[in-house]
C-alpha positions as CSV (number, residue, x, y, z in Angstrom):
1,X,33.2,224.1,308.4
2,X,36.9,224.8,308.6
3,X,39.9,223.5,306.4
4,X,42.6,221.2,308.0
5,X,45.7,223.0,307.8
6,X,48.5,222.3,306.1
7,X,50.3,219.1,305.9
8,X,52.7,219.9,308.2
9,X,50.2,219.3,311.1
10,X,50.4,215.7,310.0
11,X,53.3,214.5,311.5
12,X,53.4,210.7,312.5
13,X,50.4,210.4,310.3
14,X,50.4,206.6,309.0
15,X,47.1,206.1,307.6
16,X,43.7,207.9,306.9
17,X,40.5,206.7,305.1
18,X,37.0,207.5,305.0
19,X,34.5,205.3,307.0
20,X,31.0,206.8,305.6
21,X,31.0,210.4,306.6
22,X,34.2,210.3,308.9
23,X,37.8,211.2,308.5
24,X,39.9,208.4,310.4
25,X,43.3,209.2,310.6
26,X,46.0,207.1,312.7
27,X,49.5,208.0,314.1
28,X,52.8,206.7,315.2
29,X,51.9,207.2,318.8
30,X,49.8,208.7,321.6
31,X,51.9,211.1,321.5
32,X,51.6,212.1,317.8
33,X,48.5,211.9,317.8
34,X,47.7,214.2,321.3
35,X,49.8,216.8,319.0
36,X,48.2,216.3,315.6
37,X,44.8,216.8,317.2
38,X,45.9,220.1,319.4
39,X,47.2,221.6,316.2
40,X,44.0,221.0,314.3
41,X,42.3,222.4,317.7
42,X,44.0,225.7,318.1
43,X,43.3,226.4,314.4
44,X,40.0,225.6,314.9
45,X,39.6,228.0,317.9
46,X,42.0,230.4,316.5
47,X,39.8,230.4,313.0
48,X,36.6,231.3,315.4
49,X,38.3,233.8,317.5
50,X,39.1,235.7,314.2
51,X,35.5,235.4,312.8
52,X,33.6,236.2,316.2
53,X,36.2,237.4,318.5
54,X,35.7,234.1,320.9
55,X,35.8,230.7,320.9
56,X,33.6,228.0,322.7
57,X,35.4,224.6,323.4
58,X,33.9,221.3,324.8
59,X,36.1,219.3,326.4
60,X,36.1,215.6,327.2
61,X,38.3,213.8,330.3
62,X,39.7,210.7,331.1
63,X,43.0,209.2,330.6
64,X,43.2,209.1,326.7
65,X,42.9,212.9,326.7
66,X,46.3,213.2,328.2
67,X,48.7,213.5,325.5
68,X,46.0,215.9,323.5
69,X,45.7,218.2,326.6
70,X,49.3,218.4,327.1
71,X,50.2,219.6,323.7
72,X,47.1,222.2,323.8
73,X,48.4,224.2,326.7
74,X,51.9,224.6,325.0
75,X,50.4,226.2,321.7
76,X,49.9,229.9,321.5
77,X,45.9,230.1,321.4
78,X,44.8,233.3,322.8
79,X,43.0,231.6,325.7
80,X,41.4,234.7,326.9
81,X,38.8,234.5,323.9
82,X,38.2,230.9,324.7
83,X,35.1,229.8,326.8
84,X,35.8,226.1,328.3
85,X,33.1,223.7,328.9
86,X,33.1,220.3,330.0
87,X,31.0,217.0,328.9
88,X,29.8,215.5,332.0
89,X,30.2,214.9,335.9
90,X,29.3,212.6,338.4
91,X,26.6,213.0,341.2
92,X,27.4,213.5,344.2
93,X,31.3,213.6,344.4
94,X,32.6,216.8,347.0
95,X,33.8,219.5,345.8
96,X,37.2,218.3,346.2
97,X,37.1,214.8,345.5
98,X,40.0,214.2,342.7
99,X,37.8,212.0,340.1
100,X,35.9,215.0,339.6
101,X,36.1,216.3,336.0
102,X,36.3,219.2,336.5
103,X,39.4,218.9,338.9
104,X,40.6,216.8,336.0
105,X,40.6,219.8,333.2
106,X,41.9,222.0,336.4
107,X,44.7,219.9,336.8
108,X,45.9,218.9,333.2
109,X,44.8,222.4,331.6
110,X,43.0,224.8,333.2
111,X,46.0,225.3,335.8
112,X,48.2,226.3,333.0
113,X,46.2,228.7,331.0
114,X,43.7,231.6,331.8
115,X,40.4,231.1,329.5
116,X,38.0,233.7,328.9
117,X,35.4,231.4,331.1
118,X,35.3,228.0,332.4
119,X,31.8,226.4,332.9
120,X,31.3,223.2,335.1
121,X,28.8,220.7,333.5
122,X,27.6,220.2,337.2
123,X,28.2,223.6,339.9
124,X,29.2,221.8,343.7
125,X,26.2,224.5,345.2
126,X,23.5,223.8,342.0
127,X,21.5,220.6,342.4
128,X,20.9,218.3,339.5
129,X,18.3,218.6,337.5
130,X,18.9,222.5,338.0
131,X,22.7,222.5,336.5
132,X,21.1,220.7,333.4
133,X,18.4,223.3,332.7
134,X,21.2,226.0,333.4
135,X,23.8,224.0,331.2
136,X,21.7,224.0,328.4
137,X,20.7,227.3,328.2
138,X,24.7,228.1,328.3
139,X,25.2,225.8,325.3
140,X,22.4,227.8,323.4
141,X,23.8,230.7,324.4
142,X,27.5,230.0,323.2
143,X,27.2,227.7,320.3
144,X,30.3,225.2,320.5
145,X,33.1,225.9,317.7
146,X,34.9,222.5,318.7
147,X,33.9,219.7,320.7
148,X,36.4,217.3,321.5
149,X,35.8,213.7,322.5
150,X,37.0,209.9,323.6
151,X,35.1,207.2,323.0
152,X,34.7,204.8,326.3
153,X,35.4,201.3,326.5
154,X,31.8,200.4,326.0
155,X,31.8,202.8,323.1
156,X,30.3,205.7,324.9
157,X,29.9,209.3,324.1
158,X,30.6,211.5,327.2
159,X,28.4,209.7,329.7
160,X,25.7,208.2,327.1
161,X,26.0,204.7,327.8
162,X,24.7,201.4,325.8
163,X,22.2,200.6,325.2
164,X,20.4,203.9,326.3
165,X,21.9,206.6,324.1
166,X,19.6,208.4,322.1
167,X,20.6,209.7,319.0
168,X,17.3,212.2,318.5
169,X,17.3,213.0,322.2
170,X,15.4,216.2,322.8
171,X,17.4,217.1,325.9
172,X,21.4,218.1,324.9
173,X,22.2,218.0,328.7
174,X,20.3,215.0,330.8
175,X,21.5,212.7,334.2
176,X,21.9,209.4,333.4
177,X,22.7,205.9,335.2
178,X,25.8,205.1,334.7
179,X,27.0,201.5,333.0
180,X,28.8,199.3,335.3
181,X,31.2,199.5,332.1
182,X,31.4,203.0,332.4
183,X,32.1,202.5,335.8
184,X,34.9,199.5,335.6
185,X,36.6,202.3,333.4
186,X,36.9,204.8,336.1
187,X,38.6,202.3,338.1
188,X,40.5,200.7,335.7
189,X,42.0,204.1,335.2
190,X,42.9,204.8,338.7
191,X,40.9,207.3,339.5
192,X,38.4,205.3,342.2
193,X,40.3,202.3,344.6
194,X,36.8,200.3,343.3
195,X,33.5,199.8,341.4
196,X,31.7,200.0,345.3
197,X,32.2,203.8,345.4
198,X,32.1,205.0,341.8
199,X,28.9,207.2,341.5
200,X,25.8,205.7,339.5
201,X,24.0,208.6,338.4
202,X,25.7,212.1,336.2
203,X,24.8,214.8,334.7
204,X,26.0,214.6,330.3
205,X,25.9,216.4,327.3
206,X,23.4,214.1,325.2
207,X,24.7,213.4,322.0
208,X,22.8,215.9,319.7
209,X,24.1,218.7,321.6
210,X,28.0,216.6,321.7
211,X,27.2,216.6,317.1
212,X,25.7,220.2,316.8
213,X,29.2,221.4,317.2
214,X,30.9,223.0,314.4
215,X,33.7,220.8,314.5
216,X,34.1,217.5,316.4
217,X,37.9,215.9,317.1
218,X,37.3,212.2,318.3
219,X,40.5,211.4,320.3
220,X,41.0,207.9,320.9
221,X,44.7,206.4,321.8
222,X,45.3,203.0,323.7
223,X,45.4,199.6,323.2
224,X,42.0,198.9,325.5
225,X,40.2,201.1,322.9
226,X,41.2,198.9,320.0
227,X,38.0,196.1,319.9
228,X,35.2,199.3,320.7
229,X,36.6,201.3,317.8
230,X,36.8,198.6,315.7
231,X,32.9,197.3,316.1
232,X,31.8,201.0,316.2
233,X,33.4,201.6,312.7
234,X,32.4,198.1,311.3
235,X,29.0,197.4,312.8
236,X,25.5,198.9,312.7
237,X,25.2,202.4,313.5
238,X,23.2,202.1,316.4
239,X,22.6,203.2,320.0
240,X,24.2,199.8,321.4
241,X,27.3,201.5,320.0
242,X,27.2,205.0,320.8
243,X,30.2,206.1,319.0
244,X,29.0,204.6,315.7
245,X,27.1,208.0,315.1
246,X,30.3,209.6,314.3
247,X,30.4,207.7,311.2
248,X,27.3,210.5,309.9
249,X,29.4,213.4,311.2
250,X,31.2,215.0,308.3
251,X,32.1,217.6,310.6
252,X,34.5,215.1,312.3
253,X,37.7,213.2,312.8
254,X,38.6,210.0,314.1
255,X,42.2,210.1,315.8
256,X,43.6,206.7,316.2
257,X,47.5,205.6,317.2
258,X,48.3,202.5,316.4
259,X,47.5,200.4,319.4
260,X,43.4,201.7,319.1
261,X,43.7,201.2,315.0
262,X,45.4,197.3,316.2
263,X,42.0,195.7,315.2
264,X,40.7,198.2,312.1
265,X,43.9,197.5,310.8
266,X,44.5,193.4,311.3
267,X,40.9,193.6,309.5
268,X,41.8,195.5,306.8
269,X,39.3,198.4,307.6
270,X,41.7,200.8,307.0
């Protein structure tokens, strides 16, 4: 596993502890935060592109990934040793539809750098059950260096929801049915005008193959992501609260601001 850097990649850093096997640190701001973790990620990628000569990078989406994605395209990673791959994708969106995810990484990094490779989770011309069979193998083949993650609002990882996540899943890419929580999210977010026309069904990354990376960065800013956070790194670790895993990752780290640490921190968790 890699070192953090020095301590000058902390910057905004307010607190950090130790919740079981996780590193929880928490920052000024989103902003702080989005650039504390894109530092820690280019030295990650940067530390495997000088080891192996490329990288492999799992991305997640969604609105909390904003800050982190805008501070990774201004660093100087050597991009064309990167391979990009993405978390999950809904079923049955075209091609062009603007909630897709991988119109999302397009739009908020992909349009600003030039990786080595960039692998949708779900092809527009590859059915299903297909792309997961062919996703996998690409995951086996390129073993991820860094996978970084939210947490959703029903404390998911990528699109494994409550209360069916499966922590020993033998699949590490799978469709699922989405929660209607999942779903209130992606409209809460703006990116569908209601819950009527949000997909059910997607394609995921299960969560052993989101852990078996070398190195996992949990982003998670906002003040909506306060309460999940808070029972995921207090309660049972269990699949009602998917994210609770983390806490048995040693390989990862927790990035709060201080809007999603509101609750950890009224509590005196951290």
């Amino acid at each position: 596993m890699t070192c953090d850097p020095p301590t000058w990649d902390k910057t905004g850093l307010m607190y950090q502890a130790k919740i079981d096997q996780l590193r929880v640190q928490v920052y000024a701001s989103n902003e702080e935060l989005g650039r504390a973790a894109a530092r820690i990620a280019a030295h990650v990628l940067e530390d495997a592109i000088r080891s192996k000569g490329h990288a492999n990078l799992v991305l997640a989406t969604g609105n909390s990934q904003l800050t982190f994605l805008a501070a990774l395209r201004d660093l100087p990673i050597d991009w064309s040793s990167v391979n990009i791959f993405h978390m999950d994708e809904y079923i049955g969106l075209q091609p062009h539809h603007p909630a897709r995810f991988d119109r999302f990484l397009r739009k908020h990094l992909l349009d600003y750098i030039t990786p080595k490779a960039f692998y949708p989770v779900l092809p527009h011309d590859v059915d299903a059950p297909q792309a997961c069979q062919d996703y996998e193998a690409l995951l086996r083949r390129y073993p991820i260096d860094l996978c970084v993650l939210g947490i959703g609002e029903n404390g998911h990882l990528a699109f494994n929801d409550p209360p069916y996540a499966d922590f020993a899943d033998p699949a590490w890419v799978k469709i699922v049915r989405l929660d209607e929580a999942s779903r209130r999210q992606q409209v809460g977010e703006g990116h569908f005008a209601s819950l009527a026309v949000v997909p059910i069904e997607a394609v995921t990354l299960t969560i052993p193959a989101l852990l078996v990376a070398k190195r996992i960065l949990a982003v998670v800013p906002e003040n909506r992501k306060a309460e999940i956070v808070y029972r995921c790194m207090s309660e049972s670790i269990t699949p009602a609260l998917p994210a609770s895993i983390l806490r048995r990752a040693n390989h990862a780290t927790l990035y709060l601001d201080e809007d999603s640490a509101r609750i950890m921190l009224e509590k005196g968790l951290l």
